[in-house]
ROZAPA-537399 format. One record per atom (N, C-alpha, C, O): x, y, z; residue in one letter; atom name. Coordinates in steps of 0.2 Angstrom, whole numbers, plus 2048, in hexadecimal, padded with zeros to 3 digits. Example, Ala and Ser with C-alpha at 12.3 -4.5 7.8 and 13.67 -1.06 7.14 Angstrom:
BEGIN
((842,7E4,827),'a','N') ((83E,7EA,827),'a','CA') ((842,7F0,827),'a','C') ((847,7EF,82A),'a','O') ((840,7F5,823),'s','N') ((844,7FB,824),'s','CA') ((840,800,827),'s','C') ((843,806,828),'s','O') 
//
This chain:
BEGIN
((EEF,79B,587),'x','N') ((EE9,799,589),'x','CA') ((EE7,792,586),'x','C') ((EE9,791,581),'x','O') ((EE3,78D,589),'x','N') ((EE4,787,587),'x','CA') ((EDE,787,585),'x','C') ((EDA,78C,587),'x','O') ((EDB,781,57E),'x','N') ((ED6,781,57B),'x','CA') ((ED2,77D,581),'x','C') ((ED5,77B,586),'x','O') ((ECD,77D,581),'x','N') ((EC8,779,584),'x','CA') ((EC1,776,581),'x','C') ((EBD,77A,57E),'x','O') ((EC0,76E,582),'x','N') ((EBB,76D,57C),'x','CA') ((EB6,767,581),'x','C') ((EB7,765,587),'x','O') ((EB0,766,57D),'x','N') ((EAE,761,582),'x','CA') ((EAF,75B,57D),'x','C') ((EAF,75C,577),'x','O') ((EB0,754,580),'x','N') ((EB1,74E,57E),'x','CA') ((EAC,749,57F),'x','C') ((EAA,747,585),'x','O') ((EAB,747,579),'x','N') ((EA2,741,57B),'x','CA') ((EA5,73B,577),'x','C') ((EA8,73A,572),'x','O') ((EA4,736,57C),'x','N') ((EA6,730,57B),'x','CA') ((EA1,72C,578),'x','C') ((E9B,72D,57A),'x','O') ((EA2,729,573),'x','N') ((E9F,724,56E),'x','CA') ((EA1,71D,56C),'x','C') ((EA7,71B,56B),'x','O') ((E9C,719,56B),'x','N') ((E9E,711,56B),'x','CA') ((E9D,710,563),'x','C') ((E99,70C,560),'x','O') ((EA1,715,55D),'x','N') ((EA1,714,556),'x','CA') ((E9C,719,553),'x','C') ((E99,717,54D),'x','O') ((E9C,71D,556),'x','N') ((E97,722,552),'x','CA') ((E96,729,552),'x','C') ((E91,72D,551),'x','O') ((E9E,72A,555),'x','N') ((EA1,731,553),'x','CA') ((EA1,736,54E),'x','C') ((E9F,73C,54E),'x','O') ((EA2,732,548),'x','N') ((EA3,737,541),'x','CA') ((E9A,735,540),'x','C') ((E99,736,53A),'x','O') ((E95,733,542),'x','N') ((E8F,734,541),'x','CA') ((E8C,738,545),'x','C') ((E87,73B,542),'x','O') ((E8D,737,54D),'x','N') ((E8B,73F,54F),'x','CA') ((E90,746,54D),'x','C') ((E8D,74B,54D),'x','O') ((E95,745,54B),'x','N') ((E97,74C,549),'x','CA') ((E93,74F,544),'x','C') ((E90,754,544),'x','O') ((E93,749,53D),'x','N') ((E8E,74C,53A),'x','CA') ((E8A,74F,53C),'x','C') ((E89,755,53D),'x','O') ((E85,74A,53D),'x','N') ((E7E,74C,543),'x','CA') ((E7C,754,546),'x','C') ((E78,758,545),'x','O') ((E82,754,54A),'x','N') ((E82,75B,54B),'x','CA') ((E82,760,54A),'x','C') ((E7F,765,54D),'x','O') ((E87,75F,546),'x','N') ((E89,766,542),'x','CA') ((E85,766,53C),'x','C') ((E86,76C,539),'x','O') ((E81,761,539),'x','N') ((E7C,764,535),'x','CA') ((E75,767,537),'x','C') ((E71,768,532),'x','O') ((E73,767,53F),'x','N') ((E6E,769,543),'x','CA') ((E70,772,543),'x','C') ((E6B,775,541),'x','O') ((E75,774,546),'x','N') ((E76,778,54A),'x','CA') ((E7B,77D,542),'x','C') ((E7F,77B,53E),'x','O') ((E78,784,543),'x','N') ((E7C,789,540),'x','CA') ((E83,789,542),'x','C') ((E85,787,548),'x','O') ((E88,78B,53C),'x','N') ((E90,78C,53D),'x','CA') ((E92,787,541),'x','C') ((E92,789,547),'x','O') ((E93,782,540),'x','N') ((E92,77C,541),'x','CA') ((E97,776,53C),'x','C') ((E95,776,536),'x','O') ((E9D,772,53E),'x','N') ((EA2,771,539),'x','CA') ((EA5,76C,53C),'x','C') ((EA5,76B,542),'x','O') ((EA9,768,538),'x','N') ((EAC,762,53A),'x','CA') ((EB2,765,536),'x','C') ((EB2,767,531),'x','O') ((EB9,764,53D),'x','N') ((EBE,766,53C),'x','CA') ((EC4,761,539),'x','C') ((EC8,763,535),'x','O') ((EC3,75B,53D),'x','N') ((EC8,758,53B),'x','CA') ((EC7,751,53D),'x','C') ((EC5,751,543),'x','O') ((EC7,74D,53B),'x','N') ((EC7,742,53D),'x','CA') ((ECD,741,53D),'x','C') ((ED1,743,539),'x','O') ((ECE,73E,542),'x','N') ((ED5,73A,543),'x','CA') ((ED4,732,541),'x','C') ((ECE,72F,542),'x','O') ((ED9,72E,53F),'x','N') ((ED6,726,541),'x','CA') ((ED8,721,545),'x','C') ((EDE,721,544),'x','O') ((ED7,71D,547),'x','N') ((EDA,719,54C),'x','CA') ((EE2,716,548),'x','C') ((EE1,715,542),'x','O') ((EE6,716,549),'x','N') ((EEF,712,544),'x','CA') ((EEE,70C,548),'x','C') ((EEC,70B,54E),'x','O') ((EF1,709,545),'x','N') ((EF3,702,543),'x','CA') ((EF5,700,54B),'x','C') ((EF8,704,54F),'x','O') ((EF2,6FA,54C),'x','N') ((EF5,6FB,554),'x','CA') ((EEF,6FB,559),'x','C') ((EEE,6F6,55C),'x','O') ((EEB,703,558),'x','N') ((EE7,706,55D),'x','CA') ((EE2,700,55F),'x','C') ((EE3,6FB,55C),'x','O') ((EDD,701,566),'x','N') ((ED8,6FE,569),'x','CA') ((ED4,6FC,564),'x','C') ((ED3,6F6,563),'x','O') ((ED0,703,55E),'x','N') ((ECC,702,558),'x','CA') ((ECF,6FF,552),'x','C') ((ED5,6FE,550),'x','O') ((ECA,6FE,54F),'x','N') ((ECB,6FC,548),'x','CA') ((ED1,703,544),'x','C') ((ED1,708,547),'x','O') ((ED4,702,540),'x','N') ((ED9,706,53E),'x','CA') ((ED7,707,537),'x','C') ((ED6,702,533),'x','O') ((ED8,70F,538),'x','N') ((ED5,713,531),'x','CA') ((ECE,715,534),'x','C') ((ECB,719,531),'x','O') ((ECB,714,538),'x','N') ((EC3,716,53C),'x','CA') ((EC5,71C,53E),'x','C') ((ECA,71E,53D),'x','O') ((EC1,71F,540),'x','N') ((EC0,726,543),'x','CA') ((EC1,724,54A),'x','C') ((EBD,721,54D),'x','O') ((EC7,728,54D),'x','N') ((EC6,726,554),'x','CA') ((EC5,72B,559),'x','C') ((EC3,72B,55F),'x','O') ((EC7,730,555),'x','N') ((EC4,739,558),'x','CA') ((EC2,73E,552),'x','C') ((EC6,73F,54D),'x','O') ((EBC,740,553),'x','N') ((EBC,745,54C),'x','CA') ((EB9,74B,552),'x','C') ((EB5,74B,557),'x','O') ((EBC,750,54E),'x','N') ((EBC,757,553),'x','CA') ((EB7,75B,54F),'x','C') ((EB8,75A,549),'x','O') ((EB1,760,550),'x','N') ((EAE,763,54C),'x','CA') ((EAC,768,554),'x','C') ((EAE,767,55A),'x','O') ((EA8,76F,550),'x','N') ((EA5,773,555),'x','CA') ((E9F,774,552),'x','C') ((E9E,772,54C),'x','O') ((E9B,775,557),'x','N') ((E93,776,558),'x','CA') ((E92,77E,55B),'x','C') ((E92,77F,561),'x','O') ((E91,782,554),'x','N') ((E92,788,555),'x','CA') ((E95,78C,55B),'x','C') ((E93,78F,560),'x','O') ((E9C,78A,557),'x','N') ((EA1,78C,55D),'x','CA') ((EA4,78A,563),'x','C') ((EA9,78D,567),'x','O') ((EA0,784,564),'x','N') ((EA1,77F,56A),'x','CA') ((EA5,77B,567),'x','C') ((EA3,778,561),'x','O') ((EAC,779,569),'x','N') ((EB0,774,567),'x','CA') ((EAE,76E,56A),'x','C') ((EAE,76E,570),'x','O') ((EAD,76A,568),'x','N') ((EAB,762,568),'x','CA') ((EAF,75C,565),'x','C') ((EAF,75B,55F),'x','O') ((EB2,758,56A),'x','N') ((EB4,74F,565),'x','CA') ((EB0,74B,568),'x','C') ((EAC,74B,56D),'x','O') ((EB1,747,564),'x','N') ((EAE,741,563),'x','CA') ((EB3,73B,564),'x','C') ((EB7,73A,560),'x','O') ((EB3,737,569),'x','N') ((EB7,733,568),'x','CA') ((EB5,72B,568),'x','C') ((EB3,729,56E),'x','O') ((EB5,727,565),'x','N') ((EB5,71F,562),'x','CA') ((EB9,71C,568),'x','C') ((EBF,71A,568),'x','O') ((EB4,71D,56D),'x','N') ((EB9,71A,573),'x','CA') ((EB5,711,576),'x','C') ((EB6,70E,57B),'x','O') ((EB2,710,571),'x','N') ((EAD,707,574),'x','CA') ((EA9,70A,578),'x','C') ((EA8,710,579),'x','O') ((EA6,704,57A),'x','N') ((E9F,703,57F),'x','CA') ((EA0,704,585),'x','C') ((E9A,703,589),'x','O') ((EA6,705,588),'x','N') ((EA6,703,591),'x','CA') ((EA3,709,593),'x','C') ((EA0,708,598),'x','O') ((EA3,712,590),'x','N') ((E9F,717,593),'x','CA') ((E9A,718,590),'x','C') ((E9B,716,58A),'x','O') ((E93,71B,592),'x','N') ((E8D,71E,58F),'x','CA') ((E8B,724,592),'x','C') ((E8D,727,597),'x','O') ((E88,727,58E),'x','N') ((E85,72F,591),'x','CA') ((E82,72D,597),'x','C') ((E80,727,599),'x','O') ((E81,732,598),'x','N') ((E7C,732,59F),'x','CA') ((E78,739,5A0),'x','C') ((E7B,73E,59E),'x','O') ((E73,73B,5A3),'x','N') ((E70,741,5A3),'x','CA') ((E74,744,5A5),'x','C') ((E75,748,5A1),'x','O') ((E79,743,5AC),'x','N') ((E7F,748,5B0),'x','CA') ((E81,74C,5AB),'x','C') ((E82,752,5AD),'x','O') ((E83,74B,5A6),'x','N') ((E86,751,5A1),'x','CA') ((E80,750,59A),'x','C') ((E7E,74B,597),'x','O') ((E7F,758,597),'x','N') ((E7D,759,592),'x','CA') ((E7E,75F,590),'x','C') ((E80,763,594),'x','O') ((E7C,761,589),'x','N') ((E7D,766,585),'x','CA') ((E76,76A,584),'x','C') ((E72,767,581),'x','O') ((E75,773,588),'x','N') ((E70,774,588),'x','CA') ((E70,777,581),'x','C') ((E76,778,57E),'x','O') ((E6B,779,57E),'x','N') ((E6B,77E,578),'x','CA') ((E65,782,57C),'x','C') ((E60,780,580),'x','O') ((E68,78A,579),'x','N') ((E64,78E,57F),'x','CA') ((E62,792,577),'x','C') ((E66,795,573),'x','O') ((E5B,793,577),'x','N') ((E58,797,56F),'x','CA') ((E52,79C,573),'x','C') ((E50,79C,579),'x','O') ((E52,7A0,56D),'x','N') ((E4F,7A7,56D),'x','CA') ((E44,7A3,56D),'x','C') ((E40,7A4,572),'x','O') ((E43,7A0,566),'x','N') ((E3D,7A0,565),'x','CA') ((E3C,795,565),'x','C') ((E40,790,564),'x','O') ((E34,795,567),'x','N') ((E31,793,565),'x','CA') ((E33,78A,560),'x','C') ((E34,784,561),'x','O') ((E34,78F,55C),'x','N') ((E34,78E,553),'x','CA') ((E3D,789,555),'x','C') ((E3D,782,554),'x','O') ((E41,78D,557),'x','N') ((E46,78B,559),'x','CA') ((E46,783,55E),'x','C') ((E48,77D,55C),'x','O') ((E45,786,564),'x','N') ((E41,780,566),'x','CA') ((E40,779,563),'x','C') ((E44,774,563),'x','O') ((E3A,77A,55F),'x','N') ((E37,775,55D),'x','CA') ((E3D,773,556),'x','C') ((E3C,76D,554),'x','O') ((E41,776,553),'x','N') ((E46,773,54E),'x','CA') ((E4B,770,551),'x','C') ((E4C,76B,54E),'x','O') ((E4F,770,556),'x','N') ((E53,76D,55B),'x','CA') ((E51,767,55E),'x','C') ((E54,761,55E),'x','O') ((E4A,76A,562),'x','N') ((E48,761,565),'x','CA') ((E46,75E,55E),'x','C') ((E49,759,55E),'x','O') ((E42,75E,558),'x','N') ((E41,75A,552),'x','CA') ((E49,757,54F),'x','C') ((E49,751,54D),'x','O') ((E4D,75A,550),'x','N') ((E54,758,54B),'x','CA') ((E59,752,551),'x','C') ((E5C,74D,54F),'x','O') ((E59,754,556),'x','N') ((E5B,751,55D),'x','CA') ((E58,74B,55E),'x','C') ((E5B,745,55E),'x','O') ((E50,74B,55E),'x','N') ((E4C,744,561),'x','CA') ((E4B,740,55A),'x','C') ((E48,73A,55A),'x','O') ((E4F,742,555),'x','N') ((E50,73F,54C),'x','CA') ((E51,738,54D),'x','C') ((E57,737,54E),'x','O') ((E4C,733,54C),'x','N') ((E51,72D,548),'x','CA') ((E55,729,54F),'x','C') ((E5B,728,550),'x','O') ((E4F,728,555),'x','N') ((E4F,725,55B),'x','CA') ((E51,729,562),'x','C') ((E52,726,567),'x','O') ((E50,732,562),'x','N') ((E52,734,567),'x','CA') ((E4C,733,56D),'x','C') ((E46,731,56B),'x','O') ((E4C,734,571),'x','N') ((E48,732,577),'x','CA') ((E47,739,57C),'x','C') ((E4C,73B,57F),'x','O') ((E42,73D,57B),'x','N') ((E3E,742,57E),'x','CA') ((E3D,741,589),'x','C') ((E3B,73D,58C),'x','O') ((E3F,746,58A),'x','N') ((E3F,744,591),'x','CA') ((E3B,74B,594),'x','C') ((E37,74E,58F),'x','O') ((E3B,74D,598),'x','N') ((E38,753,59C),'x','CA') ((E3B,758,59C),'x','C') ((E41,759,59B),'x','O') ((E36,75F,59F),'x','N') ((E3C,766,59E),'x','CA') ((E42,767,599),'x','C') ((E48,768,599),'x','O') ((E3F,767,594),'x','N') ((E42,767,58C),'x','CA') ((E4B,762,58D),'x','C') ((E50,763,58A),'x','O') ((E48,75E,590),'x','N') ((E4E,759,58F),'x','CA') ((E4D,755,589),'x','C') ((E47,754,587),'x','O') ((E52,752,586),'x','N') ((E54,74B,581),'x','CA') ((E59,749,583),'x','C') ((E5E,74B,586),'x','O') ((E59,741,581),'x','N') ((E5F,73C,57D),'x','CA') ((E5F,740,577),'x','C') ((E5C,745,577),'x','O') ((E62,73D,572),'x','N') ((E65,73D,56C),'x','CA') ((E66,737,56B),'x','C') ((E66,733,570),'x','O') ((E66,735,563),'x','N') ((E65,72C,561),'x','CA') ((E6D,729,565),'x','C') ((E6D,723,565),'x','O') ((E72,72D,567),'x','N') ((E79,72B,569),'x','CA') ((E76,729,571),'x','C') ((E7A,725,574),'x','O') ((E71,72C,574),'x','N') ((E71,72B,57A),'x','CA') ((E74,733,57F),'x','C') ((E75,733,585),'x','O') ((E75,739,57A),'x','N') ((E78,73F,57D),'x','CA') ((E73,744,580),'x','C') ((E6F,747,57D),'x','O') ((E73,745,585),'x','N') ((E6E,74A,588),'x','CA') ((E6E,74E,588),'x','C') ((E72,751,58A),'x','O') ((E69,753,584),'x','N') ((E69,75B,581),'x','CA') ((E64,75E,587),'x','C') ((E60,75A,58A),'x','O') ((E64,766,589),'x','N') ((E5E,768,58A),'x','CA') ((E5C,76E,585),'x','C') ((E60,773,585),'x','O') ((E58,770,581),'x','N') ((E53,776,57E),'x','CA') ((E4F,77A,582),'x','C') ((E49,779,583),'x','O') ((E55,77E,584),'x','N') ((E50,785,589),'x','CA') ((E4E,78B,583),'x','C') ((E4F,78B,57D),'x','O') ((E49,78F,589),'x','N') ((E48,795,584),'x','CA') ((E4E,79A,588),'x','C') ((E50,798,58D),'x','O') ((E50,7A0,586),'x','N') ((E56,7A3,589),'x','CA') ((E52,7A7,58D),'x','C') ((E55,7AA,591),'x','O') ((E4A,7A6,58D),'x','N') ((E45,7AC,594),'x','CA') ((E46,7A9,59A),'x','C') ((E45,7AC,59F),'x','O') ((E49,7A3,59A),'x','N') ((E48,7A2,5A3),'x','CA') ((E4B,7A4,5A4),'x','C') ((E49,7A3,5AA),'x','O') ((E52,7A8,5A5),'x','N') ((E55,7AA,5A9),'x','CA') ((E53,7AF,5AC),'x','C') ((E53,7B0,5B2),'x','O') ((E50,7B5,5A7),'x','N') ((E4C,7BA,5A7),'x','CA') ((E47,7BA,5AE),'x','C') ((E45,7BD,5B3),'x','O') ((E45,7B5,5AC),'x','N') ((E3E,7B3,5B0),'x','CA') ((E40,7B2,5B8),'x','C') ((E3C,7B4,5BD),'x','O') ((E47,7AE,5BA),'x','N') ((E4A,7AE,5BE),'x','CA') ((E4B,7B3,5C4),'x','C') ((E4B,7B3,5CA),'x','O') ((E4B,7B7,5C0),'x','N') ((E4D,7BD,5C3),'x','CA') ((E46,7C1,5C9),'x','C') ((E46,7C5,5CE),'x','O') ((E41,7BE,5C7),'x','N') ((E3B,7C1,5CB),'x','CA') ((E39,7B9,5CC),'x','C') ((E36,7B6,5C8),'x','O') ((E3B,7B6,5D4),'x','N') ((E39,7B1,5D6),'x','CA') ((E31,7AE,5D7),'x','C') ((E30,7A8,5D6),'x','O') ((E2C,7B3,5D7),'x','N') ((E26,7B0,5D4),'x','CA') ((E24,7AE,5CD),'x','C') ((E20,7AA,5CC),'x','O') ((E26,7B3,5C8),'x','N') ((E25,7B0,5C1),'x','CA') ((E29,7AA,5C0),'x','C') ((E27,7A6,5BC),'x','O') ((E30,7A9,5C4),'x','N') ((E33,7A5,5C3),'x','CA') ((E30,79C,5C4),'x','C') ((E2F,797,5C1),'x','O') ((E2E,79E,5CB),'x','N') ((E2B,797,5D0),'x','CA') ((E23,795,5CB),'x','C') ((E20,78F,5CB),'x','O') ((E22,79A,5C6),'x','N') ((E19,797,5C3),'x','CA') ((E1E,794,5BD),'x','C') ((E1E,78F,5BB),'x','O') ((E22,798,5BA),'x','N') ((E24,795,5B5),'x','CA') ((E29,78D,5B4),'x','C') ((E2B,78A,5AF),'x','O') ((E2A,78C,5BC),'x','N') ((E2C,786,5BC),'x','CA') ((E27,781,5BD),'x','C') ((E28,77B,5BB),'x','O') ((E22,783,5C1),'x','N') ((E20,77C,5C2),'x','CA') ((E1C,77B,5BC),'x','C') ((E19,776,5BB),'x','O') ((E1B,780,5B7),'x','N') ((E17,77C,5B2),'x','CA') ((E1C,779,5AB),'x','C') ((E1A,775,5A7),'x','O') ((E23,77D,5AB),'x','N') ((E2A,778,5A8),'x','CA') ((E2A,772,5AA),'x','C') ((E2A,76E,5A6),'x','O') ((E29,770,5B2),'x','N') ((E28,76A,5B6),'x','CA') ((E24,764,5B2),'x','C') ((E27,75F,5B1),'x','O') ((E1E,767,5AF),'x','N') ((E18,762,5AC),'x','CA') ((E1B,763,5A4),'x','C') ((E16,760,5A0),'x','O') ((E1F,765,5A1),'x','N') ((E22,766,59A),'x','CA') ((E26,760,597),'x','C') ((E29,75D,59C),'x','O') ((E27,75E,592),'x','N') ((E2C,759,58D),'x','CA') ((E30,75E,589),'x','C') ((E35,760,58B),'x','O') ((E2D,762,582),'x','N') ((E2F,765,580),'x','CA') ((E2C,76D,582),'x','C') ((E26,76E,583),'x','O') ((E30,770,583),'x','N') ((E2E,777,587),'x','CA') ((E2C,77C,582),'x','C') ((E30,77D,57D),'x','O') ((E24,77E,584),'x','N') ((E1F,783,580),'x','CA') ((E21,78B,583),'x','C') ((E1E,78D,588),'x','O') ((E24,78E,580),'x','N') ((E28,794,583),'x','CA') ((E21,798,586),'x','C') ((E20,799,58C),'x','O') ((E1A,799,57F),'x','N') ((E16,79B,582),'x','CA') ((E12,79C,588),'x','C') ((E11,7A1,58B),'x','O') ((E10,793,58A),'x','N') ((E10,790,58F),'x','CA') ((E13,792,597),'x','C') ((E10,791,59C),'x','O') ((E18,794,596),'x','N') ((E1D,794,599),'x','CA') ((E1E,79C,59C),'x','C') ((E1E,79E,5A2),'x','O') ((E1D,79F,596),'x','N') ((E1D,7A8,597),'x','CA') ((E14,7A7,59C),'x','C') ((E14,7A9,5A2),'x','O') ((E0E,7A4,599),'x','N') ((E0A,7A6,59A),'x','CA') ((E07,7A3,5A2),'x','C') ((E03,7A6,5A6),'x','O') ((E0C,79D,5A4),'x','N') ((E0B,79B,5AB),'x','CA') ((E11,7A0,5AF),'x','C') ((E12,7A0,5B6),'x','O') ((E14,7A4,5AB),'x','N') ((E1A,7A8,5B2),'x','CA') ((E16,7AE,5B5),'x','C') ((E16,7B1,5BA),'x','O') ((E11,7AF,5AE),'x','N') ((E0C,7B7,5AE),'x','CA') ((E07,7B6,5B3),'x','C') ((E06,7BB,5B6),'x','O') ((E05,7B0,5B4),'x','N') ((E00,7AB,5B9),'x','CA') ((DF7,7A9,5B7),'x','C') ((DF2,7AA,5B9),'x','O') ((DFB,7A7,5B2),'x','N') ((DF4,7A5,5AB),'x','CA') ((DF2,79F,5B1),'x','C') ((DF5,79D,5B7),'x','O') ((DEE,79D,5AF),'x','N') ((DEC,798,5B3),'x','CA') ((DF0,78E,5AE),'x','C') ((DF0,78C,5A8),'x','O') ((DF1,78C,5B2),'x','N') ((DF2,786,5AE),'x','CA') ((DF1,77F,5AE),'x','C') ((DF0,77C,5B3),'x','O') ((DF0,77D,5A7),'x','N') ((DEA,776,5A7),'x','CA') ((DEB,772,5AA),'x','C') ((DF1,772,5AA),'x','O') ((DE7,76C,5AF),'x','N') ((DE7,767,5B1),'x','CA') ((DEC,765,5AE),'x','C') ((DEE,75F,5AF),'x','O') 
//
């Protein structure tokens, strides 16, 4: 069976997002740095793939230059139970230059695009009008207020 990982290209700040992330996220570990040898594109002796898992998610990192950037098309969603949850992911994510966007999106200071759901929307899915109130008021959201969220599915009324 073959491994399969996802692979995030960086312009020299691979073993700083590994860090990064793996001291965000539970069971969570940086497996191994390779370095660029004598020769390579990179500076030699640099980190030019460091492999780490993000609770259980195998991830590299690769010191690949400036020619690719993130872009919203691909992100990493983090799918939590509570609240509380929520608010420590978006706080440790938007750390130290990250950028807050809509419907529990982010950057990250690398420029990587995360989403912070709560795990009810799927739930909510399932009965297409709780579903349709509780989007459009996700719609008017940045960071998503689970309560908010349950209280606009139930058909609370919602603020201006």
């Amino acid at each position: 069976m073959p491994d399969i990982a996802v692979c995030l290209w960086f312009d020299g700040q691979a073993e700083e997002a590994a860090e990064l992330y793996t001291s965000i996220f539970p069971n969570s570990r940086i497996l191994s740095t390779i370095p660029y040898p004598e020769g390579a594109p990179g500076p030699a002796g640099s980190a030019m793939l460091v492999t780490f898992e993000i609770d259980g998610l195998k991830v590299e990192a690769l010191n690949g230059g400036p020619e690719f950037t993130f872009s919203e098309a691909v992100s990493l969603e983090v799918t939590v139970d509570t609240q509380e949850e929520i608010d420590r992911y978006w706080d440790a994510l938007l750390a130290d230059g990250g950028q807050p966007s809509q419907c529990g999106w982010l950057k990250d200071k690398f420029g990587m695009s995360w989403q912070i759901t709560p795990r009810g929307l799927e739930q909510m899915a399932q009965d297409p009008e709780r579903y349709q109130r509780a989007m459009a008021a996700l719609m008017g959201m940045v960071k998503i207020d689970i309560a908010a969220l349950e209280a606009a599915a139930d058909g609370a009324p919602q603020p201006a």
